[in-house]
Biopython code that builds the backbone (N, CA, C, O; Angstrom):
import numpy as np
from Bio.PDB.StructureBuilder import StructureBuilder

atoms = [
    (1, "UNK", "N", (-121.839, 17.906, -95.728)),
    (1, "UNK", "CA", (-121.742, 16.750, -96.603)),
    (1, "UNK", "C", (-120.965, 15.625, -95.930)),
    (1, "UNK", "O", (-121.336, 14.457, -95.810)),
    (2, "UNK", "N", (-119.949, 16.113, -95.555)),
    (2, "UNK", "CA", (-119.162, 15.143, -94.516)),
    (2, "UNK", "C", (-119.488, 14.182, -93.445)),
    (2, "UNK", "O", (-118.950, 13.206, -92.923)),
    (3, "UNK", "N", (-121.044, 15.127, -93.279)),
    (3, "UNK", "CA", (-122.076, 14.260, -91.656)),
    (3, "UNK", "C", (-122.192, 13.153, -92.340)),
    (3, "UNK", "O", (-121.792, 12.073, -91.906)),
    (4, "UNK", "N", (-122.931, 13.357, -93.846)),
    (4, "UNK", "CA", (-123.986, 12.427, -94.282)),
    (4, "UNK", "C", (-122.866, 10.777, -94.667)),
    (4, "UNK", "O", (-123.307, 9.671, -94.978)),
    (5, "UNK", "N", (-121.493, 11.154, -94.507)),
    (5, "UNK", "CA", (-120.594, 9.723, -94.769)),
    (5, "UNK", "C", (-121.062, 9.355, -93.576)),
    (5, "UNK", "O", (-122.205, 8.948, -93.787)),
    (6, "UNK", "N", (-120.821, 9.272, -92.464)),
    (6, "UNK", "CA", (-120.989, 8.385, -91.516)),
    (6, "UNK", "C", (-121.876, 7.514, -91.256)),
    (6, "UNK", "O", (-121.806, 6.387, -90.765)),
    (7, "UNK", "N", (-123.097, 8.417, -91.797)),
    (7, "UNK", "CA", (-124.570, 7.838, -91.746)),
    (7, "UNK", "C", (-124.657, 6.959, -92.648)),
    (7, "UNK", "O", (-125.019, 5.824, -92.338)),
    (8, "UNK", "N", (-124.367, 7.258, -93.867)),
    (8, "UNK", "CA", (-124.292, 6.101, -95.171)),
    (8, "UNK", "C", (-123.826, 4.906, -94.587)),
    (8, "UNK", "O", (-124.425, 3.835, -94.486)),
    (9, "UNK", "N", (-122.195, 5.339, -94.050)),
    (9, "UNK", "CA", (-121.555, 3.947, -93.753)),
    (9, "UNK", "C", (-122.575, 2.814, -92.574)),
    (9, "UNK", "O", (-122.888, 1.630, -92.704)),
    (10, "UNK", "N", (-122.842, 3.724, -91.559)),
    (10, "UNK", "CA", (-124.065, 3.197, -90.683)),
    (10, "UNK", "C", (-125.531, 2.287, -91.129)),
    (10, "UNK", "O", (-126.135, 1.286, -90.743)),
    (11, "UNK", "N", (-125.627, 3.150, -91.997)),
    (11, "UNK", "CA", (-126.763, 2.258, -92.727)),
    (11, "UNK", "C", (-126.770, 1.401, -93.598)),
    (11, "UNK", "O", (-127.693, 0.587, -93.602)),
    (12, "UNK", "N", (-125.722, 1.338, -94.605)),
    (12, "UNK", "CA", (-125.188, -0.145, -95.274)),
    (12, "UNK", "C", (-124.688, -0.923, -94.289)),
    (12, "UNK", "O", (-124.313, -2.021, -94.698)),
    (13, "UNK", "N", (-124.498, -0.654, -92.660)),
    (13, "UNK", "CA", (-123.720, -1.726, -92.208)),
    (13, "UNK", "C", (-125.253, -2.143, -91.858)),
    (13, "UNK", "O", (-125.755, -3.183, -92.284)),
    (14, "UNK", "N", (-125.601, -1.669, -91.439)),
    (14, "UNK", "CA", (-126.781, -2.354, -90.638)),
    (14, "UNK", "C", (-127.489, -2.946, -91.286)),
    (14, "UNK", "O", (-127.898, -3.937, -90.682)),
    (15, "UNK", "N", (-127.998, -2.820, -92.586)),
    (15, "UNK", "CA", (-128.384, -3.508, -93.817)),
    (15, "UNK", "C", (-127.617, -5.027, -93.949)),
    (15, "UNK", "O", (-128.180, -6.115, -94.067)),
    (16, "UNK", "N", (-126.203, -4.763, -93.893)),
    (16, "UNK", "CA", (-125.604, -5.798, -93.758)),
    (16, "UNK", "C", (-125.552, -6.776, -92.580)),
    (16, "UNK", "O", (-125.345, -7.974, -92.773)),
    (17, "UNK", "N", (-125.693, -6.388, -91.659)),
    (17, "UNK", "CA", (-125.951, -6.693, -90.207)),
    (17, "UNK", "C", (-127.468, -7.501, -90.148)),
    (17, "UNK", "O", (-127.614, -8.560, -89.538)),
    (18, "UNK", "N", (-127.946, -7.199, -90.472)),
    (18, "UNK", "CA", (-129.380, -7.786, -90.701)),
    (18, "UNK", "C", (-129.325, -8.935, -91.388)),
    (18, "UNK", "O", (-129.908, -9.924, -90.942)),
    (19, "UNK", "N", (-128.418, -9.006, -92.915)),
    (19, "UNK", "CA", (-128.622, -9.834, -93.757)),
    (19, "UNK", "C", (-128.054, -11.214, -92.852)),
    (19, "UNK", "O", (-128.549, -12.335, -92.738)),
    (20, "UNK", "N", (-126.771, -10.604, -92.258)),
    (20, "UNK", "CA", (-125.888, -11.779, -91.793)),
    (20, "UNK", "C", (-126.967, -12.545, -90.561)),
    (20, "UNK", "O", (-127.163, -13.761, -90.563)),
    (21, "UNK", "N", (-127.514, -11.728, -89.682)),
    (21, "UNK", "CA", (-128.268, -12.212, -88.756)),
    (21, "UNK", "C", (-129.117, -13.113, -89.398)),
    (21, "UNK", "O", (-129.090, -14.265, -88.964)),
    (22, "UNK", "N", (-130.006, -12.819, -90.504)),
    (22, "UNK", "CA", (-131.130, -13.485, -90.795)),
    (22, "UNK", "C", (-130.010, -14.772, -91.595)),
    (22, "UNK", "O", (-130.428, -15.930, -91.606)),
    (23, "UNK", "N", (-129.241, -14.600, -91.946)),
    (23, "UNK", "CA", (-127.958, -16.028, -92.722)),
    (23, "UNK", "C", (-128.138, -17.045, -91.390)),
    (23, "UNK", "O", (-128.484, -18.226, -91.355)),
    (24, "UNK", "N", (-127.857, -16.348, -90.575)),
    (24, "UNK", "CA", (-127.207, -17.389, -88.990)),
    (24, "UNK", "C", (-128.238, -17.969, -88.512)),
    (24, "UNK", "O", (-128.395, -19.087, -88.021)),
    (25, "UNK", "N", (-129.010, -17.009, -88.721)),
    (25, "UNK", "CA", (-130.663, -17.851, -87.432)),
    (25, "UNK", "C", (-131.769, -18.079, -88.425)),
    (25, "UNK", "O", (-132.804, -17.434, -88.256)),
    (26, "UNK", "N", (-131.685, -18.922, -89.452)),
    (26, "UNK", "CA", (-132.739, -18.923, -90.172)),
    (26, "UNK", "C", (-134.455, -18.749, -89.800)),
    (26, "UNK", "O", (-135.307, -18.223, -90.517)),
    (27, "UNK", "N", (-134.626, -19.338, -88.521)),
    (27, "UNK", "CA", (-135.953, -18.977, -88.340)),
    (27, "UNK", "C", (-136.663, -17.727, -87.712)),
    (27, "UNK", "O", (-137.837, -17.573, -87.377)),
    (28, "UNK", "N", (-135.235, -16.612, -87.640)),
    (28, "UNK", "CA", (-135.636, -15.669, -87.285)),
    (28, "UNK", "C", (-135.829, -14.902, -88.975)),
    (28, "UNK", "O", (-136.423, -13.824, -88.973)),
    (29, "UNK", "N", (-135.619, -15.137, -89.571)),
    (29, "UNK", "CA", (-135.088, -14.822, -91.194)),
    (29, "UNK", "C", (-136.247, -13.860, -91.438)),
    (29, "UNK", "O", (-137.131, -14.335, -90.724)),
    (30, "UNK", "N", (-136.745, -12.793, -92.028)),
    (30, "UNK", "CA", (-137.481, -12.104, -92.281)),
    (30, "UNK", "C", (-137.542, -11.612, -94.308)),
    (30, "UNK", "O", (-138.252, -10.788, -94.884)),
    (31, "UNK", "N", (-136.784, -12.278, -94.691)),
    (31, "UNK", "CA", (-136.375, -12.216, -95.783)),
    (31, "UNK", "C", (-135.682, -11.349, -96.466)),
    (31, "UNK", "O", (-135.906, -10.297, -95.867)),
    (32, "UNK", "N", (-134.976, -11.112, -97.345)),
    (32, "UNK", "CA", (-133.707, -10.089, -97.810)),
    (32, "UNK", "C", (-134.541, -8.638, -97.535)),
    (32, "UNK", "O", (-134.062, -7.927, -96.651)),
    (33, "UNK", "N", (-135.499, -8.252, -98.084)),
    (33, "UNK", "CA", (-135.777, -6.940, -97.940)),
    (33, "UNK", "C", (-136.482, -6.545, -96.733)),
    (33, "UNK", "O", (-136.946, -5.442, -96.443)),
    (34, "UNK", "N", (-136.484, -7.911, -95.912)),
    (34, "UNK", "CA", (-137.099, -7.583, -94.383)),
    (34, "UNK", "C", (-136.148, -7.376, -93.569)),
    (34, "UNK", "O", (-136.279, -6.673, -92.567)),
    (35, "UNK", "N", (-135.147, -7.924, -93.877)),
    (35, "UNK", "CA", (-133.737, -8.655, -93.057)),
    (35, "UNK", "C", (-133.129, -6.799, -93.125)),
    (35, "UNK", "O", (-132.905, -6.220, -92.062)),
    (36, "UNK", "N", (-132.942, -6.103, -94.425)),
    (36, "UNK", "CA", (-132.257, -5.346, -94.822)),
    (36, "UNK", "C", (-133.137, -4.080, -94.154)),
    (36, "UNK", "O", (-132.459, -3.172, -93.674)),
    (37, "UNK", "N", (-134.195, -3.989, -94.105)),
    (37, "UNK", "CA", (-135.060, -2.656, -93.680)),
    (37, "UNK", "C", (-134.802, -2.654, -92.430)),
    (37, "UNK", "O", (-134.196, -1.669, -92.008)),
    (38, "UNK", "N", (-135.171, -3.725, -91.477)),
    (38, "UNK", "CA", (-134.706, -3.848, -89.825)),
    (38, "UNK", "C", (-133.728, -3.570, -89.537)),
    (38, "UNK", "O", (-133.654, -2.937, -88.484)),
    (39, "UNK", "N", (-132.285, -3.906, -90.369)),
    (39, "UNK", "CA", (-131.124, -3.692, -90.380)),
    (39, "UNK", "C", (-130.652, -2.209, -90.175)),
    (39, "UNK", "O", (-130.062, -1.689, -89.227)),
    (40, "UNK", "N", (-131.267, -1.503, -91.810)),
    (40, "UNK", "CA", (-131.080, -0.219, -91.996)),
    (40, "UNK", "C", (-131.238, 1.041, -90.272)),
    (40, "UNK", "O", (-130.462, 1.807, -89.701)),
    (41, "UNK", "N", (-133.187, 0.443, -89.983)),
    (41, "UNK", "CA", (-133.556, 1.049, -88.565)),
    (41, "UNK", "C", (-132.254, 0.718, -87.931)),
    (41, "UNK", "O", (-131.597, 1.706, -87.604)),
    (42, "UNK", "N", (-131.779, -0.327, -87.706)),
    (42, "UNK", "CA", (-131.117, -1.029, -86.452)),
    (42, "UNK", "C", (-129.709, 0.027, -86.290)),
    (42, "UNK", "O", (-129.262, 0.526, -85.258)),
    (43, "UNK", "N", (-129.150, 0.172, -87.880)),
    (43, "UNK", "CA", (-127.903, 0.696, -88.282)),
    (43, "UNK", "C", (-127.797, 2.277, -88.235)),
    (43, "UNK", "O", (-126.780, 2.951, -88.403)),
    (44, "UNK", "N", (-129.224, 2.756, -87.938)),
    (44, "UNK", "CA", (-129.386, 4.811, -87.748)),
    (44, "UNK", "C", (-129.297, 4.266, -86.184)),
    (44, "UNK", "O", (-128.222, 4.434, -85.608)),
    (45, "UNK", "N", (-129.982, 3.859, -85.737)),
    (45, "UNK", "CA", (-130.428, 4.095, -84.535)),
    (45, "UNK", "C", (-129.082, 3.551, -83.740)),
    (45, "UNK", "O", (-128.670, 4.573, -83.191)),
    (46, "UNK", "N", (-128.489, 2.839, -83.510)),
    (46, "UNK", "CA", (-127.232, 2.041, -83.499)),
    (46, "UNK", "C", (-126.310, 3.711, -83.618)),
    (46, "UNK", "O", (-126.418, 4.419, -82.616)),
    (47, "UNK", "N", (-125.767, 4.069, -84.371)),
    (47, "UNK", "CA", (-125.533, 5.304, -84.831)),
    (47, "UNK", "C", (-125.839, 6.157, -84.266)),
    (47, "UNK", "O", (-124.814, 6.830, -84.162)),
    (48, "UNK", "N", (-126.796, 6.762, -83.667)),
    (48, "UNK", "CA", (-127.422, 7.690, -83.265)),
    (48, "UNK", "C", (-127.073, 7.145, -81.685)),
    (48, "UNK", "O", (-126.010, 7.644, -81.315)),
    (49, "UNK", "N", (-127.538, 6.466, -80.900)),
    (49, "UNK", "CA", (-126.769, 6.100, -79.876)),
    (49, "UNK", "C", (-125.323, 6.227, -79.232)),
    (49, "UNK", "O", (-124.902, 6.475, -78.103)),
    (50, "UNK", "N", (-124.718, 5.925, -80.550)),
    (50, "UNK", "CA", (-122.855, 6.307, -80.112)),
    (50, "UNK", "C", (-122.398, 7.679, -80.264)),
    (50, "UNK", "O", (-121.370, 8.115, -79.746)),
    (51, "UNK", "N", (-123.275, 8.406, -81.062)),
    (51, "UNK", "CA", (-123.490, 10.125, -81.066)),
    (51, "UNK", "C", (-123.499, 10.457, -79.974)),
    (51, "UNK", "O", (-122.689, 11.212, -79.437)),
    (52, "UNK", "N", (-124.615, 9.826, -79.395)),
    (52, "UNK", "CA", (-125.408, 10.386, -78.054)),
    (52, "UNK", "C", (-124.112, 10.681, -76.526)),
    (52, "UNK", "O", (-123.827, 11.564, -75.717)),
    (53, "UNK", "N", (-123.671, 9.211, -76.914)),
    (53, "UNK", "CA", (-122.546, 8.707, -76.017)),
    (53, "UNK", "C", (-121.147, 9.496, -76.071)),
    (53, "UNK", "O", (-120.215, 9.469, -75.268)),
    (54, "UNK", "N", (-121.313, 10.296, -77.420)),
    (54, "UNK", "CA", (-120.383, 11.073, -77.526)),
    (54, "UNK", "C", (-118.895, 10.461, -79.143)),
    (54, "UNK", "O", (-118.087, 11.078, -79.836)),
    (55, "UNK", "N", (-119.349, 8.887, -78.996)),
    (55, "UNK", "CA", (-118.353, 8.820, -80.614)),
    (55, "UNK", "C", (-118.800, 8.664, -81.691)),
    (55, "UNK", "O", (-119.442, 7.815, -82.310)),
    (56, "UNK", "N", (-118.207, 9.974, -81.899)),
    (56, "UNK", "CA", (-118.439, 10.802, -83.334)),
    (56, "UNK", "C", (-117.550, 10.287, -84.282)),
    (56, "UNK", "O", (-116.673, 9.438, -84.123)),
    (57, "UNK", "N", (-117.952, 11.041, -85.517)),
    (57, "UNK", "CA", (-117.191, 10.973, -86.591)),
    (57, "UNK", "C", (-115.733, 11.605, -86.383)),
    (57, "UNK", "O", (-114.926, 11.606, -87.313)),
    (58, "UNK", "N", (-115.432, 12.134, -85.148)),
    (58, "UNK", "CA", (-113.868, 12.891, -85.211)),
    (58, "UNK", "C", (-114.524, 14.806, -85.412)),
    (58, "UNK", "O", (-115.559, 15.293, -85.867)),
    (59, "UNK", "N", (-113.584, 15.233, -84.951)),
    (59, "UNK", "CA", (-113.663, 16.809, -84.941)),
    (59, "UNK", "C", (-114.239, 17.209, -85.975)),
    (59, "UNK", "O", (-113.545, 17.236, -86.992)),
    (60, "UNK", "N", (-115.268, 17.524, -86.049)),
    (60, "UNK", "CA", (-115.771, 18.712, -86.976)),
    (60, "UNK", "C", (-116.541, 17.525, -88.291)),
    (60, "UNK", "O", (-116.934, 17.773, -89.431)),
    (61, "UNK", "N", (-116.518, 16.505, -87.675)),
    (61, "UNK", "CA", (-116.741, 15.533, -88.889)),
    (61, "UNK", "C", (-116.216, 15.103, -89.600)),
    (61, "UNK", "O", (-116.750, 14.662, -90.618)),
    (62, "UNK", "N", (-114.511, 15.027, -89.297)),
    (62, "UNK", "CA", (-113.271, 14.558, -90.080)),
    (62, "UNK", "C", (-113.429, 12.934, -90.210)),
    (62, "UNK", "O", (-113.886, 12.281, -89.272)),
    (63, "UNK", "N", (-113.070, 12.406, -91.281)),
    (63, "UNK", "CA", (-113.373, 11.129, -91.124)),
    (63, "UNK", "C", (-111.786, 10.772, -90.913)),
    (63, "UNK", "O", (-110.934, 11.569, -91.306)),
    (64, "UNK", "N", (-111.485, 9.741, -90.380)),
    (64, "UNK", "CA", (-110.178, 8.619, -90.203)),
    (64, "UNK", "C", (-110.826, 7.321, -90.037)),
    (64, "UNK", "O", (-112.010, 7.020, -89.882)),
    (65, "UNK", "N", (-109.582, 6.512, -90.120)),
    (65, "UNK", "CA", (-110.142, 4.816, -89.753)),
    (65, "UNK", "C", (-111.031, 4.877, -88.505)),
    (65, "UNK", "O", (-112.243, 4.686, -88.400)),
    (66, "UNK", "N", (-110.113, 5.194, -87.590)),
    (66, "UNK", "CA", (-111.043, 4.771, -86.263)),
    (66, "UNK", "C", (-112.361, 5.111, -86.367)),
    (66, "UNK", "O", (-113.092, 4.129, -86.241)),
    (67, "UNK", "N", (-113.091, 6.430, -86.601)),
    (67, "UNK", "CA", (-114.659, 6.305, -87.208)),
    (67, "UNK", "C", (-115.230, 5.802, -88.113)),
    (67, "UNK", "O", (-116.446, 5.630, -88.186)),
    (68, "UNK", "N", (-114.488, 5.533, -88.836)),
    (68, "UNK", "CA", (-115.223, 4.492, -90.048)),
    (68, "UNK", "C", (-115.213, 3.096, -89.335)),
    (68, "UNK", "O", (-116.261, 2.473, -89.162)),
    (69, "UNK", "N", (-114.541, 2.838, -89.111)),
    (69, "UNK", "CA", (-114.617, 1.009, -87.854)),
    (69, "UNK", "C", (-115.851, 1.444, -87.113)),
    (69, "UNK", "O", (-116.775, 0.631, -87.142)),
    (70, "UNK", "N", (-116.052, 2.577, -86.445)),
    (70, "UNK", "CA", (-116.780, 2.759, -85.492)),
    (70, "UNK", "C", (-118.037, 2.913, -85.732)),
    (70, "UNK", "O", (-118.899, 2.773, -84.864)),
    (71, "UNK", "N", (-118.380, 3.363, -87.514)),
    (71, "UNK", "CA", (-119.388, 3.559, -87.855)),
    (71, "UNK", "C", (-120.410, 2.257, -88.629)),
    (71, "UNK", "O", (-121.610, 1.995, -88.719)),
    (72, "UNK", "N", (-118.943, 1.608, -89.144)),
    (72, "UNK", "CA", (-119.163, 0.103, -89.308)),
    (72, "UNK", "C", (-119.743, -0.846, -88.181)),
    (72, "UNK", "O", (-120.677, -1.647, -88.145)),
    (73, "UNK", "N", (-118.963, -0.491, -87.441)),
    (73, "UNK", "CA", (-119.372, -1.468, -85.909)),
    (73, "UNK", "C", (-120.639, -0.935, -85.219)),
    (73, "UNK", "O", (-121.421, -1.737, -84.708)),
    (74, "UNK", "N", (-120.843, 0.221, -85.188)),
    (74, "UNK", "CA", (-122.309, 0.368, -85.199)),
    (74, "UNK", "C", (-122.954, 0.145, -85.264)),
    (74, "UNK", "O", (-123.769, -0.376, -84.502)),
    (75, "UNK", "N", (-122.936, 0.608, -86.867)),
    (75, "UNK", "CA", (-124.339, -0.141, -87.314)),
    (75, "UNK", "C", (-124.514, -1.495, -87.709)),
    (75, "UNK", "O", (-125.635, -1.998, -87.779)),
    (76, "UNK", "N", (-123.575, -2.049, -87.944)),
    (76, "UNK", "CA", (-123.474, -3.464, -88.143)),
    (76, "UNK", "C", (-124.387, -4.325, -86.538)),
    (76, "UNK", "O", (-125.218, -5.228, -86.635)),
    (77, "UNK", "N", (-124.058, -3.902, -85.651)),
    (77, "UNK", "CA", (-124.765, -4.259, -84.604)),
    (77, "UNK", "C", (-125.687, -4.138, -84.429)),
    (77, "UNK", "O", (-126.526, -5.014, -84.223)),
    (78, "UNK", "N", (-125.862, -2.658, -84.465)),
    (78, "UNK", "CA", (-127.542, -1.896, -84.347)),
    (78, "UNK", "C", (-128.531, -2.869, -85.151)),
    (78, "UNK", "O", (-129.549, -3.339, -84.643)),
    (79, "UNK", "N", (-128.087, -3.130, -86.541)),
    (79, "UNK", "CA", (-129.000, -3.495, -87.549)),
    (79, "UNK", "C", (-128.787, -4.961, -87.422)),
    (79, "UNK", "O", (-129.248, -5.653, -88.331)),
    (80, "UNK", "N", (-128.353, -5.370, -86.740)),
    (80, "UNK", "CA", (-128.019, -7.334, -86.420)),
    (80, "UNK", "C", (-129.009, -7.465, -85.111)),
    (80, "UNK", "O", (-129.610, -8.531, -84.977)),
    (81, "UNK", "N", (-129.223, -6.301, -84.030)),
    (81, "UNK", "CA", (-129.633, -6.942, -82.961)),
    (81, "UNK", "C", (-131.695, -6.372, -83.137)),
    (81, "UNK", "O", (-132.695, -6.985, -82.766)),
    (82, "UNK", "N", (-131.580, -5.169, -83.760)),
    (82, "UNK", "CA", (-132.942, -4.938, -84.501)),
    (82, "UNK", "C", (-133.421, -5.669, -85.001)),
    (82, "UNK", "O", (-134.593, -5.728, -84.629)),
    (83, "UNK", "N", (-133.053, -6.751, -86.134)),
    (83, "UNK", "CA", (-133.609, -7.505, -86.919)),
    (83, "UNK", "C", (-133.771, -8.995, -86.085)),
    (83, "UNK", "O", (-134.593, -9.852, -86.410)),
    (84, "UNK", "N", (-132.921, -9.104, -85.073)),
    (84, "UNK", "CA", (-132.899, -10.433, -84.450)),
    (84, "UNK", "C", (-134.403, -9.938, -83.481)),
    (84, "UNK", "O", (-135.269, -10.754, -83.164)),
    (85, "UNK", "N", (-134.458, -8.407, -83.116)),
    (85, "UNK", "CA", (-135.679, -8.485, -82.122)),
    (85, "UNK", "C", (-136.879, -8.469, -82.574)),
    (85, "UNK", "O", (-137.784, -8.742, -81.785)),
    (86, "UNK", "N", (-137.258, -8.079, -84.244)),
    (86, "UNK", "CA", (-137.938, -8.325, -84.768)),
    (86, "UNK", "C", (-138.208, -9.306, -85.403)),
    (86, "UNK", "O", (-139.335, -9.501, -85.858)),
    (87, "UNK", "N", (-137.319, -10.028, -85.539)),
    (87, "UNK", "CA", (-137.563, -11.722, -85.894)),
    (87, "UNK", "C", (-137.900, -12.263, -84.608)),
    (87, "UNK", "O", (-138.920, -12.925, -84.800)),
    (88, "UNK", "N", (-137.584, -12.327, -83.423)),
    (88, "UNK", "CA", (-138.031, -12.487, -82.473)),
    (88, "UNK", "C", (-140.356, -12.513, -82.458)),
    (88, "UNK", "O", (-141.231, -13.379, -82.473)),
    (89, "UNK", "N", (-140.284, -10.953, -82.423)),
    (89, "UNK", "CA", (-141.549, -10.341, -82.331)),
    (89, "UNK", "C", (-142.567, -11.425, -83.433)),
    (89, "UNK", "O", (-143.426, -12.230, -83.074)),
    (90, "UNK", "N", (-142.175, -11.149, -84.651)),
    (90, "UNK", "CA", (-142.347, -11.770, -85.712)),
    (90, "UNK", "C", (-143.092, -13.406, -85.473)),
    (90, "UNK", "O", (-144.172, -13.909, -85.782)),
    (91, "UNK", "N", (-141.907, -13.853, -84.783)),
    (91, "UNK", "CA", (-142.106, -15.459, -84.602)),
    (91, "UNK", "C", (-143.024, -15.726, -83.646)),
    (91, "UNK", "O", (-143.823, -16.656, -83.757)),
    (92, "UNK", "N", (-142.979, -14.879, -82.566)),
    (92, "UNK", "CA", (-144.029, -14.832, -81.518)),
    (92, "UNK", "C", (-145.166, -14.326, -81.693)),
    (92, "UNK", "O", (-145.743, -13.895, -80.694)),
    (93, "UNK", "N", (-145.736, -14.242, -82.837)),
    (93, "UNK", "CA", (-147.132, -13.516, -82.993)),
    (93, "UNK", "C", (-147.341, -14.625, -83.919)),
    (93, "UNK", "O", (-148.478, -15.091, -83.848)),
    (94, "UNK", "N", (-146.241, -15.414, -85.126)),
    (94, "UNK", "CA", (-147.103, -16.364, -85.615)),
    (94, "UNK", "C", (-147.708, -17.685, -85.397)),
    (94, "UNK", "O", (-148.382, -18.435, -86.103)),
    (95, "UNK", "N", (-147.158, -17.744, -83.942)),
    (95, "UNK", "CA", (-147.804, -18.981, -83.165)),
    (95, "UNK", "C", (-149.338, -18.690, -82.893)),
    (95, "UNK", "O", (-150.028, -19.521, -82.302)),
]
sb = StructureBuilder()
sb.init_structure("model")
sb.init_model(0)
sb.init_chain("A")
sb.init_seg("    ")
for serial, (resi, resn, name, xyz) in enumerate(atoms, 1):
    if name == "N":
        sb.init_residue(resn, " ", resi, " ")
    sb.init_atom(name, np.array(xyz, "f"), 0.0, 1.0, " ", f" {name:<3s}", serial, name[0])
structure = sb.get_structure()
């Protein structure tokens, strides 16, 4: 049960991460529930990467600050730079 916090936190960031991206660059904007789905991908996968790399949630899946920042910062990225590459993709196909 303990795994599944990290992931949560990961995926509301990236949700959030998305929203803010599509705020900043309007013409990459994909709209709230586009902005937020790219995000979400951006915010597992983002996540799943710093696993890979080795930072975890802490021993055994203990949570403290430093993984929760870490899980925040994650996915907050993951799901900011996903949605910017699909707004990207997006814009370049509707020319």
């Amino acid at each position: 049960m303990e795994g599944l916090i990290p992931l949560a936190i990961q995926l509301l960031s990236g949700a959030a991460g998305g929203n803010i991206i599509g705020k900043i660059l309007p013409k990459l904007n994909l709209g709230t529930l586009g902005n937020s789905l790219s995000g979400i991908l951006g915010g597992g996968l983002g996540g799943y990467l710093l696993s890979t790399l080795g930072v975890d949630a802490g021993p055994s899946g203990a949570l403290d600050i430093g993984s929760i920042i870490g899980s925040v910062a994650s996915g907050g990225a993951g799901g900011g730079v996903v949605m910017f590459v699909v707004g990207l993709i997006k814009k370049a196909l509707a020319k």
